[in-house]
C-alpha positions as CSV (number, residue, x, y, z in Angstrom):
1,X,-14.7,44.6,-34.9
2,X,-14.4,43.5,-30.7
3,X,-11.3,42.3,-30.1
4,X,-11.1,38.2,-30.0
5,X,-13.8,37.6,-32.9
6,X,-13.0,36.4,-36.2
7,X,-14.0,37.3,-39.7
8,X,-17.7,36.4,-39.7
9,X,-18.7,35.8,-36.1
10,X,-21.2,37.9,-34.9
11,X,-20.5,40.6,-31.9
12,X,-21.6,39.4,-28.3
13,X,-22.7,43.0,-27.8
14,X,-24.9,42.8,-30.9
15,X,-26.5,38.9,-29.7
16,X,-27.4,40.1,-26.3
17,X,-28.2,43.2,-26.5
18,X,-31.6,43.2,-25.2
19,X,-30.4,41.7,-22.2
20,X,-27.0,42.9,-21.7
21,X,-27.3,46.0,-19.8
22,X,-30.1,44.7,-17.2
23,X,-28.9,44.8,-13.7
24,X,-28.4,41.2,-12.0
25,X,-30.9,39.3,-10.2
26,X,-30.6,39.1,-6.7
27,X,-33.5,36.1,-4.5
28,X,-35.6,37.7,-2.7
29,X,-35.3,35.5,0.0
30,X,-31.8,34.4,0.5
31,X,-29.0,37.1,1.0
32,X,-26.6,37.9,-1.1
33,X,-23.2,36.1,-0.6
34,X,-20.2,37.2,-0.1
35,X,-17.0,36.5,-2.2
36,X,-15.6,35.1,0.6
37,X,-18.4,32.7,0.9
38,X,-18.5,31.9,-2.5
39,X,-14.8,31.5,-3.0
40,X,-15.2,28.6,0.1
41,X,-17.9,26.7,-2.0
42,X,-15.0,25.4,-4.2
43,X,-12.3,25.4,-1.7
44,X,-12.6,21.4,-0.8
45,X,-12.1,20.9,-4.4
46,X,-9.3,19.5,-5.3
47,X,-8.3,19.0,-9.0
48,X,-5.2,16.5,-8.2
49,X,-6.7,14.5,-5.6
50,X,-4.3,11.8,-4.9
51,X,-1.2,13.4,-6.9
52,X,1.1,13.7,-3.5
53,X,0.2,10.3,-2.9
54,X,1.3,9.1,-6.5
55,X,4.3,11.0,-6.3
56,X,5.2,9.8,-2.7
57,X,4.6,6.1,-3.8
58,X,7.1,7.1,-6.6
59,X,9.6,8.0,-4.4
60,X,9.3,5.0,-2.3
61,X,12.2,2.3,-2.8
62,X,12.1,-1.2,-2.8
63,X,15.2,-3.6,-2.4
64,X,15.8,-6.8,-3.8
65,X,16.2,-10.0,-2.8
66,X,19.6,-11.5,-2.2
67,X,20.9,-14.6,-3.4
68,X,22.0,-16.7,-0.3
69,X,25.8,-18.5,-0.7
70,X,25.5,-22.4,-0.4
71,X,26.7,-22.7,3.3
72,X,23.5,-20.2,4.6
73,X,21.2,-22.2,2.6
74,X,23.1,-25.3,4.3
75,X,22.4,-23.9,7.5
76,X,18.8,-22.6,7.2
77,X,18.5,-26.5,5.8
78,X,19.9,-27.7,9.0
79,X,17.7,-25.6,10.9
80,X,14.5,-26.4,9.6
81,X,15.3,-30.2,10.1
82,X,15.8,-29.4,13.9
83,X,12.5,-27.5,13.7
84,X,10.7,-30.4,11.9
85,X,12.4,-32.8,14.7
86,X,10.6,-30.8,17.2
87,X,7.3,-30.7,15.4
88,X,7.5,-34.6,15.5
89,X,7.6,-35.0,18.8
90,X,4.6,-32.5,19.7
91,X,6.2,-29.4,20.2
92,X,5.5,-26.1,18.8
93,X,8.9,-24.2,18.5
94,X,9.2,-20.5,18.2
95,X,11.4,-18.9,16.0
96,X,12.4,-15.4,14.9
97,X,12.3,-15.9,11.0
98,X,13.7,-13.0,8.4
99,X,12.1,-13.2,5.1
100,X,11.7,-11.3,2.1
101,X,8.1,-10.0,1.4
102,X,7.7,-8.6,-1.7
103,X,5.7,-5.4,-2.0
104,X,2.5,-5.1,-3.3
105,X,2.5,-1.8,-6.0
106,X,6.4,-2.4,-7.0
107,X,8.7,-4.5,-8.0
108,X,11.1,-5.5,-5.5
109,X,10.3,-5.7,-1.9
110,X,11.9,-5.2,1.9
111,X,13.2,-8.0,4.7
112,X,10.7,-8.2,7.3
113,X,11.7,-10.4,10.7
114,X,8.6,-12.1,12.5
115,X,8.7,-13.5,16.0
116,X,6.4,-16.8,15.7
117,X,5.5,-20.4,16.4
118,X,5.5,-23.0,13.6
119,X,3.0,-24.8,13.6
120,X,3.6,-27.1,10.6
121,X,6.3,-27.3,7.7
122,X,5.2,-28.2,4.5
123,X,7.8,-29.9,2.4
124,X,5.6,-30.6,-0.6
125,X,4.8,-27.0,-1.5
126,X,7.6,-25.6,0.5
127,X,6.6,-23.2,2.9
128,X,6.8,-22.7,6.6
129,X,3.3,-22.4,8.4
130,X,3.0,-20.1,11.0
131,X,0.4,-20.0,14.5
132,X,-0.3,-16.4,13.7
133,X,-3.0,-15.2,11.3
134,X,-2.2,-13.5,8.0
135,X,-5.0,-11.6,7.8
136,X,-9.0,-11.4,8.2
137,X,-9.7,-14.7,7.6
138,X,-8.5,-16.8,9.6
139,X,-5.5,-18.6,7.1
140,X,-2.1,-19.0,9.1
141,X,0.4,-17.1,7.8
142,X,3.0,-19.0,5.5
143,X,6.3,-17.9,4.4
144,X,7.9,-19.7,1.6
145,X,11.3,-21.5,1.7
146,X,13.1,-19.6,-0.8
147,X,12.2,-16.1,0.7
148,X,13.9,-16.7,4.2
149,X,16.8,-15.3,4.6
150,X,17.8,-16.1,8.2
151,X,16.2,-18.4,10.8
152,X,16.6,-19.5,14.1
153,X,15.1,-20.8,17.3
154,X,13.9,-19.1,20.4
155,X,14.5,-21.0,23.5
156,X,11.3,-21.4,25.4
157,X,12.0,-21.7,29.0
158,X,9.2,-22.1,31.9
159,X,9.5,-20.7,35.4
């Protein structure tokens, strides 16, 4: 019995045999390849495609979003009213905002600080609306009230 069969299975040796001991076909037309060559054929696959980037992604931490004491969120309230003053007589102040934006594949998130103009504050669904673009299409960018952290004007002086 060859070694690796089982009681009852029939030998390889004994299937094949009419073919088993013919020499291998080579084309005719096309030269025979090297194992070189054929060892590249398979080298651009790659059987964990995308595993170093699932492993980096795991590696990559997040924070959390602080709580802010009652005398920041009395200031940030002070300075949005100064802001909102300055909206209502025309102007367009710039400011240098710190917010948290949470991330997209994780829980948690990171402070990010943007250097902008408001263009509008929206008191009914709380957020601060920025001149600058979010993204592709065209929307301003808004930041919500509860996720800035830190805000303050930008003096805009002229020559």
């Amino acid at each position: 019995m060859a070694r690796g069969l089982k009681d009852g299975e029939p030998n390889g040796r004994d299937l094949y045999a009419d073919i088993i001991d013919h020499p291998h076909w080579q084309s005719p037309s096309r030269p025979h390849m090297s194992l070189c060559d054929r060892a590249a054929q398979f080298s651009s696959f790659d059987a964990l495609a995308g595993y170093s980037d699932m492993v980096e992604e795991e590696q990559r931490t997040t924070g959390r979003m602080a709580e802010l004491t009652e005398s920041a969120l009395e200031e940030l309230n002070r300075e949005l009213c100064l802001i909102a003053a300055a909206l209502d007589s025309g102007k367009r102040p710039a400011v240098s905002i710190t917010y948290f934006l949470p991330d997209e594949h994780k829980d948690g998130g990171s402070y990010v600080t943007i250097t902008d103009e408001i263009i509008k504050i929206d008191t009914i669904h709380r957020k601060v609306v920025l001149a600058s673009a979010a993204d592709k299409s065209g929307m301003n960018r808004t930041i919500d009230f509860d996720r800035i952290s830190d805000l303050f004007s930008i003096k805009n002086e002229k020559p």
